[in-house]
MARZA-318797 format. One record per residue: residue in three letters; x, y, z of N, C-alpha, C, CB in turn. Coordinates in steps of 0.02 Angstrom, whole numbers, padded with zeros to 5 digits, always signed. Each point is the difference from the previous one (the first is absolute). Glycine has a CB too. Layout:
<sites>
ALAXYZXYZXYZXYZ/...
</sites>
This chain:
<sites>
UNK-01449+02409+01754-00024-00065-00021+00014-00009-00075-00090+00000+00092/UNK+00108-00066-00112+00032-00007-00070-00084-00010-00041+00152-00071+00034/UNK-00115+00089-00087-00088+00005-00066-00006-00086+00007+00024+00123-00138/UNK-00089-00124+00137-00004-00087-00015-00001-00024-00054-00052-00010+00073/UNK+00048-00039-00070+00032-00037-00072-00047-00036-00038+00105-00019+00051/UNK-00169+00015-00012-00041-00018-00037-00075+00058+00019+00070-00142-00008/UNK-00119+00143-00059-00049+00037+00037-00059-00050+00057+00016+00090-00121/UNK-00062-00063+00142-00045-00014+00054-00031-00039-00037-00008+00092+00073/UNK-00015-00099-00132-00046-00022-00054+00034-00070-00013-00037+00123-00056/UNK+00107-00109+00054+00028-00082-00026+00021-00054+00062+00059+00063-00112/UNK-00075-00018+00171+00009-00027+00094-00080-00052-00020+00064+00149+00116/UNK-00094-00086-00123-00064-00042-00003-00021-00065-00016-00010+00087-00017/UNK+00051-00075-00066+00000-00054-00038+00014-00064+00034+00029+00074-00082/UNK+00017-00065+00096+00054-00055+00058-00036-00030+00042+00093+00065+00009/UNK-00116-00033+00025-00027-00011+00056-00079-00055-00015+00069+00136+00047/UNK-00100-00086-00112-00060-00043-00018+00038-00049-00014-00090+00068-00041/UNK+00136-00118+00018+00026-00045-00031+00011-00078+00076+00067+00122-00115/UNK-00030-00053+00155-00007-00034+00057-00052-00043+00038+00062+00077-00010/UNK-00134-00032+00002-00058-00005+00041-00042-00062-00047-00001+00144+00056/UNK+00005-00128-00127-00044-00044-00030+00011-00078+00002-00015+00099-00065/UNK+00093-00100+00089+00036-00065+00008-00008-00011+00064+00080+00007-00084/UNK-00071+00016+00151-00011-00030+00057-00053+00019+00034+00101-00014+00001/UNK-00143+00045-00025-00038+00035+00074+00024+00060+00035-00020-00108+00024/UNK-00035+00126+00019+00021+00055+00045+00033-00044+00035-00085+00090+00003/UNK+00067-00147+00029+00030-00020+00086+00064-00036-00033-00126-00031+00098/UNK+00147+00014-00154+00046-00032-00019+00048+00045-00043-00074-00101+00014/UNK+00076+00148-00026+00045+00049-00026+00030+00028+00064-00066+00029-00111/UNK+00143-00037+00117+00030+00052+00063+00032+00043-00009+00006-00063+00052/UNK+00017+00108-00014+00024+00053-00017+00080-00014-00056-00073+00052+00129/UNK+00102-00076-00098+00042-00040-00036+00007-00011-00072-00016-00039+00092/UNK-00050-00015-00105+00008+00005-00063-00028+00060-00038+00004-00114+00016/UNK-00039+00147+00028-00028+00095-00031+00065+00028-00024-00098+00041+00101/UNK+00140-00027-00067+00061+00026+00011+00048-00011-00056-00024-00014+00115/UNK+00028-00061-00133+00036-00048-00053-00029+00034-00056+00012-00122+00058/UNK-00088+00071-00049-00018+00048-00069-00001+00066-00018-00052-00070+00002/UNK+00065+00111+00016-00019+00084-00002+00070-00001-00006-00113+00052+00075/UNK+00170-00060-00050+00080-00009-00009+00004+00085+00062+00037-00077-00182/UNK-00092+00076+00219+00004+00049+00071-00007-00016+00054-00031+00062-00046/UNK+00091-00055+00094+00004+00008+00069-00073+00011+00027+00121+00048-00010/UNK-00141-00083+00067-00074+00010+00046+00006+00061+00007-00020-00097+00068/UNK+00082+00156-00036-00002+00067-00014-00020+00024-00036+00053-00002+00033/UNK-00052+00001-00097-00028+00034-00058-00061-00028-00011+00101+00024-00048/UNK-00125-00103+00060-00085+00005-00015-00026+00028+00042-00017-00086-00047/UNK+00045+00090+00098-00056+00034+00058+00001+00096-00026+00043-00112+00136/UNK+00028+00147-00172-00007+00048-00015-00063-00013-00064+00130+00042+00055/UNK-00124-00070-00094-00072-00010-00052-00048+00001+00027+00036-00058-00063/UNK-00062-00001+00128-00023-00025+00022-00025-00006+00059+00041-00013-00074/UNK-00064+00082+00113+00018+00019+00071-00050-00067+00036+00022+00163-00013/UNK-00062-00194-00023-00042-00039+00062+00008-00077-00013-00097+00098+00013/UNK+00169-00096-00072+00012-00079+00022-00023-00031-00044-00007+00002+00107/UNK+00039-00081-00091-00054-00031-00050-00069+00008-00018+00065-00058+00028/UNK-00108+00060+00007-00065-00003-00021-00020+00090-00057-00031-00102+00145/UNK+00058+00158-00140+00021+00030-00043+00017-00016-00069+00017+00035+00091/UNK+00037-00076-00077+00026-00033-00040-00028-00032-00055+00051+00000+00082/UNK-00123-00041-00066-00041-00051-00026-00063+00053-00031+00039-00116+00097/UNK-00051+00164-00030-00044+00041-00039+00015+00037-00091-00021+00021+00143/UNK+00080-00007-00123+00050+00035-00065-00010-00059-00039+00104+00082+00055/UNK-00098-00130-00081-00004-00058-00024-00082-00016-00027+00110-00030+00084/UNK-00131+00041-00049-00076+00011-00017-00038+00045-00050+00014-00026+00101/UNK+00013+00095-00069-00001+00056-00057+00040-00018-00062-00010+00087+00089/UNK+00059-00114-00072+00018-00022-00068-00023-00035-00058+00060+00010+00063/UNK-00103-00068-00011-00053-00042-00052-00047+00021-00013+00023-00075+00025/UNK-00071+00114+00016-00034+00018-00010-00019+00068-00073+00019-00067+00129/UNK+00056+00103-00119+00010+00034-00049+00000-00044-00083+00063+00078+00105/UNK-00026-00128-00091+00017-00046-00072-00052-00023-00017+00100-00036+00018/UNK-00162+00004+00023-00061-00016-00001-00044+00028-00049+00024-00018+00102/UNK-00013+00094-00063-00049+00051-00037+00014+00015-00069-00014+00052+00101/UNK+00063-00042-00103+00033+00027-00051+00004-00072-00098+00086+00089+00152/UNK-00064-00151-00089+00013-00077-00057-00068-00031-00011+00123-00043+00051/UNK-00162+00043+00018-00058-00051-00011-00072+00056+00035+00092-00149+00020/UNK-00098+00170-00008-00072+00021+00001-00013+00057-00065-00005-00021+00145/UNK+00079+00069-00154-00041+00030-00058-00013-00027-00080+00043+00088+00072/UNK+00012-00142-00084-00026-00029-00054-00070-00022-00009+00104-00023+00001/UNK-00135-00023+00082-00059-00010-00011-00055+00047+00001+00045-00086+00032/UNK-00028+00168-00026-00052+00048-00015+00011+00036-00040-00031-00002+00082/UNK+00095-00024-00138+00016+00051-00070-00049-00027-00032+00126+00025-00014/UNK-00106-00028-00063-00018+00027-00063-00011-00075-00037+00073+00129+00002/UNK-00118-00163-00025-00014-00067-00050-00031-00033+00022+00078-00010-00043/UNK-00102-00063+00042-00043-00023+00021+00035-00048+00058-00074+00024-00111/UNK+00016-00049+00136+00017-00042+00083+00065-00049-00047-00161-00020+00098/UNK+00150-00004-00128+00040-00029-00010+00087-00012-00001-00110+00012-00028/UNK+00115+00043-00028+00036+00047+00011+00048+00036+00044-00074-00016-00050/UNK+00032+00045+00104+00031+00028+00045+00017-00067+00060-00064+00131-00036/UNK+00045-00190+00018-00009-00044+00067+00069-00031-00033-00152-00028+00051/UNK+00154+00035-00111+00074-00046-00030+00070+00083+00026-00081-00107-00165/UNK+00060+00156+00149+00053+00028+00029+00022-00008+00069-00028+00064-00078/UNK-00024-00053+00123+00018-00015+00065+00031-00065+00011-00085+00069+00027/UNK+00054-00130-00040+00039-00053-00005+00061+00005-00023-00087-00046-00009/UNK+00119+00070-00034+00069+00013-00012+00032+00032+00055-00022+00006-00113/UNK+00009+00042+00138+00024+00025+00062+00001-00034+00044-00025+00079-00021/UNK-00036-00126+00028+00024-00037+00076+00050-00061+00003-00118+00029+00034/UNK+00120-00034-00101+00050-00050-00038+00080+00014+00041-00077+00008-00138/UNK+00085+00084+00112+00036+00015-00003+00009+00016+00094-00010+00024-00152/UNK-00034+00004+00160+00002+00010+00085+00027-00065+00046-00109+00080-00017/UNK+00092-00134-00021+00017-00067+00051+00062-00056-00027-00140+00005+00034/UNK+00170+00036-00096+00054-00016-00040-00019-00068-00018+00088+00075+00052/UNK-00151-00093-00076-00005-00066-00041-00018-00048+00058+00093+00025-00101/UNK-00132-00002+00159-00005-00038+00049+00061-00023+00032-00094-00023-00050/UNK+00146+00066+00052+00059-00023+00035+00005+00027+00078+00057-00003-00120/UNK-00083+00074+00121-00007+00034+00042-00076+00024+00034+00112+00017-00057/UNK-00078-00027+00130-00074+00000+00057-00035+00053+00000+00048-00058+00077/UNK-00102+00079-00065-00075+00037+00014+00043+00041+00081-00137-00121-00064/UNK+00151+00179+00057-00013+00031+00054-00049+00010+00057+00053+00024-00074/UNK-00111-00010+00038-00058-00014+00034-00018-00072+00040-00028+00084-00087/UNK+00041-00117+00047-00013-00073+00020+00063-00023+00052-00066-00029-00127/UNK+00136+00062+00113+00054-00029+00050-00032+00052+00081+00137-00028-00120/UNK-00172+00079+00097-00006+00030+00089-00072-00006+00017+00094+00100-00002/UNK-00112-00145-00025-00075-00032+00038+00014-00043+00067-00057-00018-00124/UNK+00127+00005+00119-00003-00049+00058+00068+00035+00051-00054-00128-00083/UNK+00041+00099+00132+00026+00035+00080-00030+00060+00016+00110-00039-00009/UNK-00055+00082+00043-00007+00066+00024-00029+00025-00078+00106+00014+00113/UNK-00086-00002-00156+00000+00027-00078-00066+00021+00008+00081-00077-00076/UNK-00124+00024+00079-00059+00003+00002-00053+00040+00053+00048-00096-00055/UNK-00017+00104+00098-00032+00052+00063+00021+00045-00034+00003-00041+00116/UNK+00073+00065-00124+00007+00077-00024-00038+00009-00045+00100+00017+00021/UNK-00100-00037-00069-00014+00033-00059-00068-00026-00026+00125+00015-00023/UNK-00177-00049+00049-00043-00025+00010-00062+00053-00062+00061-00057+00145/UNK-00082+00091-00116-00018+00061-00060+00058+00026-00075-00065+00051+00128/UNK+00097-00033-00113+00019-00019-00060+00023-00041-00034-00005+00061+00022/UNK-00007-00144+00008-00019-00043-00055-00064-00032-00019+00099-00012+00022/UNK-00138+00031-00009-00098+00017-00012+00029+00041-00043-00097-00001+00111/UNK+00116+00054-00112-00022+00072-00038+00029-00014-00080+00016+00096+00122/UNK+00054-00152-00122+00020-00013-00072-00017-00042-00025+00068+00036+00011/UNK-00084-00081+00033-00054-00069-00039-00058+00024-00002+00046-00101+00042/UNK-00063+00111-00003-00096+00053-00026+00006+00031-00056-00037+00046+00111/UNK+00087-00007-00138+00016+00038-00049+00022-00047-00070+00032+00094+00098/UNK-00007-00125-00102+00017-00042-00044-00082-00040-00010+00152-00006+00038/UNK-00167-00026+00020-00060-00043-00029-00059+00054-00023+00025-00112+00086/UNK-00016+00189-00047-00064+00063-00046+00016-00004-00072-00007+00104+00093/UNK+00069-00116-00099-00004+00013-00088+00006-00050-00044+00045+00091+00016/UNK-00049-00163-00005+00013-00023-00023-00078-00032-00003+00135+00014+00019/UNK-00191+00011+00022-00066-00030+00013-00029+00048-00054-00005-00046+00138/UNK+00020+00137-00153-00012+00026-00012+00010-00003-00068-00002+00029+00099/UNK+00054-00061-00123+00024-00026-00096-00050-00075-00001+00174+00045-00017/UNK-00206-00073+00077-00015-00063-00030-00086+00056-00013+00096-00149+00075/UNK-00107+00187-00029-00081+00035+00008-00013+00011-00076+00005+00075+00126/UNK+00062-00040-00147-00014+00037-00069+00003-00044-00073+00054+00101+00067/UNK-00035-00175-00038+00003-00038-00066-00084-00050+00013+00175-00008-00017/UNK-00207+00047+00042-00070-00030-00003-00038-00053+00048+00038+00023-00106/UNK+00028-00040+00180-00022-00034+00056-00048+00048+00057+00116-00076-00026/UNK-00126+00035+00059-00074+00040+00042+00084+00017+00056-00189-00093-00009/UNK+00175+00147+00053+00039+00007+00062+00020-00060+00044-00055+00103-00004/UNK-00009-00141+00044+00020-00040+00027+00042-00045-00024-00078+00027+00043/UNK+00056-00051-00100+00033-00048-00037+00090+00009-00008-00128-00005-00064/UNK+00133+00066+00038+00075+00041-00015+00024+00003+00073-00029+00087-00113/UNK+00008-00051+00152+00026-00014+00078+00036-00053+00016-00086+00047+00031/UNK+00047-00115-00048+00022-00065+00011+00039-00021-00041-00080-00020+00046/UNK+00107+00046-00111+00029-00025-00059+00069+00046+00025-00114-00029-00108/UNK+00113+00102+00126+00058+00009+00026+00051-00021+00050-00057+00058-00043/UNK+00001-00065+00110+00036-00049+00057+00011-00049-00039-00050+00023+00106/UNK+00031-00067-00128+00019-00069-00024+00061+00025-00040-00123-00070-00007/UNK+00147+00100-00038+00069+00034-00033+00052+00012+00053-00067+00064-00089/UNK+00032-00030+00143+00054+00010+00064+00012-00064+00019-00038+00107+00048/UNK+00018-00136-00049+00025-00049+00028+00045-00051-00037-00093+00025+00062/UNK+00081-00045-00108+00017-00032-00061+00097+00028+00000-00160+00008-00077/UNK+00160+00061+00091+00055+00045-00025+00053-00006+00070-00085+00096-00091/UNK+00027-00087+00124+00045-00016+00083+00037-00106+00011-00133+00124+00079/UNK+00066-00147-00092+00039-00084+00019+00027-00020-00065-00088-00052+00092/UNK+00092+00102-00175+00073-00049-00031+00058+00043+00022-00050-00054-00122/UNK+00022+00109+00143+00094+00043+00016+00017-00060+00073-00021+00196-00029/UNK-00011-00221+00073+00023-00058+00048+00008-00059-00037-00058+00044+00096/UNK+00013-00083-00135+00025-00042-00048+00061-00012-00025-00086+00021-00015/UNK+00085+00041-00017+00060+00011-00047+00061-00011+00021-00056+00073-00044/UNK+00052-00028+00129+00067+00010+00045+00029-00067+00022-00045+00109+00046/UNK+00000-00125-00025-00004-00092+00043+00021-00058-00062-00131+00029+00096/UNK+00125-00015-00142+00011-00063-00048+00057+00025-00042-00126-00048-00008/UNK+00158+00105+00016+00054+00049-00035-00018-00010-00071+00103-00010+00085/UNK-00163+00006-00126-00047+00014-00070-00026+00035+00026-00019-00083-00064/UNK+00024+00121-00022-00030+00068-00012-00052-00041-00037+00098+00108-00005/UNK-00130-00157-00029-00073-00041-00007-00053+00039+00014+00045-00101+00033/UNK-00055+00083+00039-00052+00012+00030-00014+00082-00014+00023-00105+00087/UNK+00020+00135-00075-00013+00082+00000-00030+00013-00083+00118+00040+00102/UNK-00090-00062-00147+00008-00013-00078-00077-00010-00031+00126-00065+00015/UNK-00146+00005+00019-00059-00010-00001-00062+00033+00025+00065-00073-00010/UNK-00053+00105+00073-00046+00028+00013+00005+00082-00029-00012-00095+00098/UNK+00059+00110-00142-00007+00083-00023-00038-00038-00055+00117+00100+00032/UNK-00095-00150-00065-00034-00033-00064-00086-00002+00026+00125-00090-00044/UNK-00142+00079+00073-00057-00015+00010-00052+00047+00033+00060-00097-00004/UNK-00021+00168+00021-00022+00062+00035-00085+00026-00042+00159+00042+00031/UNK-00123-00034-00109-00060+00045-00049-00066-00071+00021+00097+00081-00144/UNK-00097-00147+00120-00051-00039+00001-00042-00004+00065+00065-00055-00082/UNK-00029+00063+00147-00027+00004+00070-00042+00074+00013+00110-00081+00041/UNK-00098+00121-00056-00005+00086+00009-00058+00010-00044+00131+00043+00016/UNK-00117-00068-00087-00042+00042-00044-00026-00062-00055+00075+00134+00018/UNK-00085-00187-00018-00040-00053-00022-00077-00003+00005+00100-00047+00027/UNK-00146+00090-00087-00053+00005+00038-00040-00087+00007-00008+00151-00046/UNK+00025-00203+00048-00030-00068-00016+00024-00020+00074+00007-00029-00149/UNK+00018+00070+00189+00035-00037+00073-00033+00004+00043+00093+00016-00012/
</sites>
């Protein structure tokens, strides 16, 4: 078998690129294949269980970038503030200026959503633990921060649809602009 030409890590890549743009039920093998620049032979050698493999790998991927771009800034080093403007830069950067779709959010719907059903609870649960947990520590009661984070999730989820649907990056623009005052405003 010839050396491949790309590693598993940059298949991945591909592949997340694929998924965050169509969906599970709307990504086909096809365009897997295109994008990855590999024969269905060879994803399935990557890939013994197929697409949905496929999406999982894609997952770990975000999930990895997650951890790594946006939850640990919000449990490093400075104040809520601070760390809520670094993360915001990352998600800046994660959604290319609101140009690019929410993974999570593209496999909420169809099949996507049966498979992977737990682990998309487990990354939005995770994102809204820490982001409730930077509002806890800038002097909001829990409940309160609970609700100030969902409300961020959401905000982050309908301008990345905003954004997509009206082809402006605005909406997305505005709502990173407006992230620190929603989160950590103690007068809100």
């Amino acid at each position: 078998m010839p050396a491949p030409l790309m590693s598993r890590d940059e298949v991945v890549e591909r592949l997340f690129a694929v998924f965050r743009q169509r969906g599970y039920d709307g990504a086909s093998l096809s365009e897997l294949s295109q994008a990855t620049g590999l024969g269905r032979s060879s994803l399935y050698h990557y890939f013994p269980g197929g697409k949905e493999d496929m999406a999982r790998a894609a997952l770990d991927y975000l999930d990895s970038w997650v951890e790594g771009h946006l939850l640990a800034p919000l449990r490093g080093a400075g104040t809520p503030a601070e760390r809520l403007a670094r993360m915001t830069a990352e998600l800046d950067r994660l959604y290319d200026h609101g140009r690019s779709a929410c993974l999570l959010g593209a496999l909420v719907h169809g099949e996507g959503r049966h498979l992977f059903q737990e682990r998309l609870r487990s990354s939005f649960g995770a994102l809204v633990a820490a982001l409730a947990a930077l509002v806890v520590e800038s002097g909001v009661a829990p409940t309160e921060a609970q609700r100030r984070a969902e409300e961020a999730m959401v905000r982050i989820q309908g301008s990345l649809v905003l954004s997509g649907g009206l082809d402006d990056d605005g909406p997305f623009r505005r709502m990173l602009a407006g992230l620190e005052t929603l989160l950590l405003d103690a007068g809100r």
